[in-house]
C-alpha positions in Angstrom: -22.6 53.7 35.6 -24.8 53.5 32.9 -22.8 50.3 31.6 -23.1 49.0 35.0 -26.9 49.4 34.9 -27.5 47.7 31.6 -25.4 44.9 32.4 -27.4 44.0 35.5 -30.7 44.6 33.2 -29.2 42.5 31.1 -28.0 39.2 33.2 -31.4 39.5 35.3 -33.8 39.3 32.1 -31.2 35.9 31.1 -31.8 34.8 34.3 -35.5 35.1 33.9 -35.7 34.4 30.5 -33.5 30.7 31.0 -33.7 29.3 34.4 -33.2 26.3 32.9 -30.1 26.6 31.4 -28.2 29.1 34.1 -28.9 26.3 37.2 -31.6 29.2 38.7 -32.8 27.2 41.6 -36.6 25.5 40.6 -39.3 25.5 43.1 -40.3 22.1 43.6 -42.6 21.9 46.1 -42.1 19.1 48.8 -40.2 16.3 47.8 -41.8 13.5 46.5 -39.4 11.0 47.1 -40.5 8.2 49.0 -37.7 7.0 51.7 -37.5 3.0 51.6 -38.3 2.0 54.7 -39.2 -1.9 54.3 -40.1 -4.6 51.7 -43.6 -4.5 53.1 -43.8 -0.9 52.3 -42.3 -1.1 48.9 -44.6 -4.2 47.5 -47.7 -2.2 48.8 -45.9 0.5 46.4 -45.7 -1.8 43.8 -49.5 -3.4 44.3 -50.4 0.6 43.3 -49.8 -0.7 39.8 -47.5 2.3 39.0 -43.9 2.2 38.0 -41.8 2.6 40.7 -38.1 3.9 39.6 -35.1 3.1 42.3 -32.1 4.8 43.3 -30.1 2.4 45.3 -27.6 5.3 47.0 -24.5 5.3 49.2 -23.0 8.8 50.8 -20.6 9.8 47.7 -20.6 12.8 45.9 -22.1 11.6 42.9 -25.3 10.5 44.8 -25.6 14.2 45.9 -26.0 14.9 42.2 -28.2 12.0 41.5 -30.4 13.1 44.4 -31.4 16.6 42.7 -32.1 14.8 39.9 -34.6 12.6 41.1 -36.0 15.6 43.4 -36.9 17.2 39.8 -38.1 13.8 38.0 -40.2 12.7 41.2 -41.8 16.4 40.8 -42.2 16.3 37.2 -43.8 12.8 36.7 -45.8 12.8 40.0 -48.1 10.8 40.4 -47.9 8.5 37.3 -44.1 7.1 38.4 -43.3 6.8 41.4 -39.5 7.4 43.1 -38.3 5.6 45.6 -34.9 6.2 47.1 -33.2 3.1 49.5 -29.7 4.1 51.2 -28.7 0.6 51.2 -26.0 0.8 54.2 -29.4 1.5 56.7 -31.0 -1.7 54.5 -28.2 -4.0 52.8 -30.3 -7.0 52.5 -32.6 -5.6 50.0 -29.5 -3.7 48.1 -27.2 -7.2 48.0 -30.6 -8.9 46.3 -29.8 -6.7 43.4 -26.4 -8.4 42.9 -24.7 -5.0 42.0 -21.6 -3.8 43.4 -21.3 -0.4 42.0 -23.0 2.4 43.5 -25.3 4.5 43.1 -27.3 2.9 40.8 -31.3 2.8 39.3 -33.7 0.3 38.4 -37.4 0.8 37.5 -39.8 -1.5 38.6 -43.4 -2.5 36.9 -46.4 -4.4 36.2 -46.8 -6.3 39.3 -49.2 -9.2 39.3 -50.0 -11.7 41.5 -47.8 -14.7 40.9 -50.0 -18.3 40.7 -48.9 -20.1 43.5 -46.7 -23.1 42.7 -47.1 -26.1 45.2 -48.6 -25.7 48.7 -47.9 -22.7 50.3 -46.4 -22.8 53.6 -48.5 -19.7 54.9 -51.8 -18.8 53.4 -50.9 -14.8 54.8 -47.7 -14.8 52.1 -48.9 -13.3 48.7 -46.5 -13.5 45.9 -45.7 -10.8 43.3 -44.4 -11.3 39.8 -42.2 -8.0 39.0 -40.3 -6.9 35.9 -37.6 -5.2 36.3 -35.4 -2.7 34.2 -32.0 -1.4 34.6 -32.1 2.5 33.9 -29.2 2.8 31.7 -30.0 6.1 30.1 -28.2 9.8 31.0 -29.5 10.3 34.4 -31.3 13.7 34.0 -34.7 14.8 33.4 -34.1 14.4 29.6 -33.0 10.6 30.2 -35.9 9.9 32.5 -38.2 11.1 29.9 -36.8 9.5 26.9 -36.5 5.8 29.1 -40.2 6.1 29.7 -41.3 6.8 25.8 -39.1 4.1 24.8 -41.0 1.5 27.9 -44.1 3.1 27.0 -44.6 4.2 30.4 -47.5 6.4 30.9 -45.3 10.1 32.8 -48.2 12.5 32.0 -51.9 13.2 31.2 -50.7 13.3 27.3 -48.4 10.9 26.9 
């Protein structure tokens, strides 16, 4: 019994002691993953003049993993990046513009500015954006996220 006793004291003070590391469950709040719901939506996203990071997603089992990690990098960086997830079978127009065929995959998108119009334009309502964007190429963790945007100089916090 006694054994008994200090092995429980002794796995719950890890557990406290290195939620990190033991997968301990992190409360995050409410998500702040922003669905894709249109290209309207997304370049008013843009026109905040944040960066946005991507996750283009199919149902697959790796996406299931890729989606806690952007729950915990959305939570961590908010508000100075944004994350947007698109499941590109509900919007396969704007997936198929990234001319990628293996999915899930991430992209970061920045520095919008309004593009000088070329010509005539056929409708005065029609603003143009000029948008860089960067495949995320790094681990896809917490860790990666955070290196990417220190090597991009992307301001993630109040410090950095």
């Amino acid at each position: 019994m006694m054994n008994e006793s200090f092995l429980d004291r002794m796995v719950s003070q890890l557990r406290s002691a290195c939620k990190y590391y033991t997968g301990y469950p992190k409360d995050l709040g409410p998500s702040r993953i922003i669905p894709f719901t249109s290209e309207r939506q997304f370049v008013q996203l843009l026109h905040e003049g944040r960066p946005v990071v991507v996750a283009f997603t199919i149902k697959c089992t790796y996406t299931q993993h890729l989606d806690k990690v952007l729950e915990e990098a959305a939570a961590t960086f908010y508000p100075h990046i944004k994350f947007v997830r698109v499941e590109c079978p509900k919007y396969p127009g704007f997936c198929l513009t990234r001319q990628r065929n293996e999915y899930p995959f991430v992209e970061v998108f920045y520095n919008p500015e309004q593009a000088a119009s070329q010509g005539k334009s056929v409708d005065p309502n029609i603003t143009k954006y000029s948008v860089k964007v960067l495949p995320f190429n790094y681990d896809q963790s917490l860790y990666g996220f955070r290196e990417y945007f220190k090597k991009h100089g992307f301001k993630y916090s109040e410090t950095s």
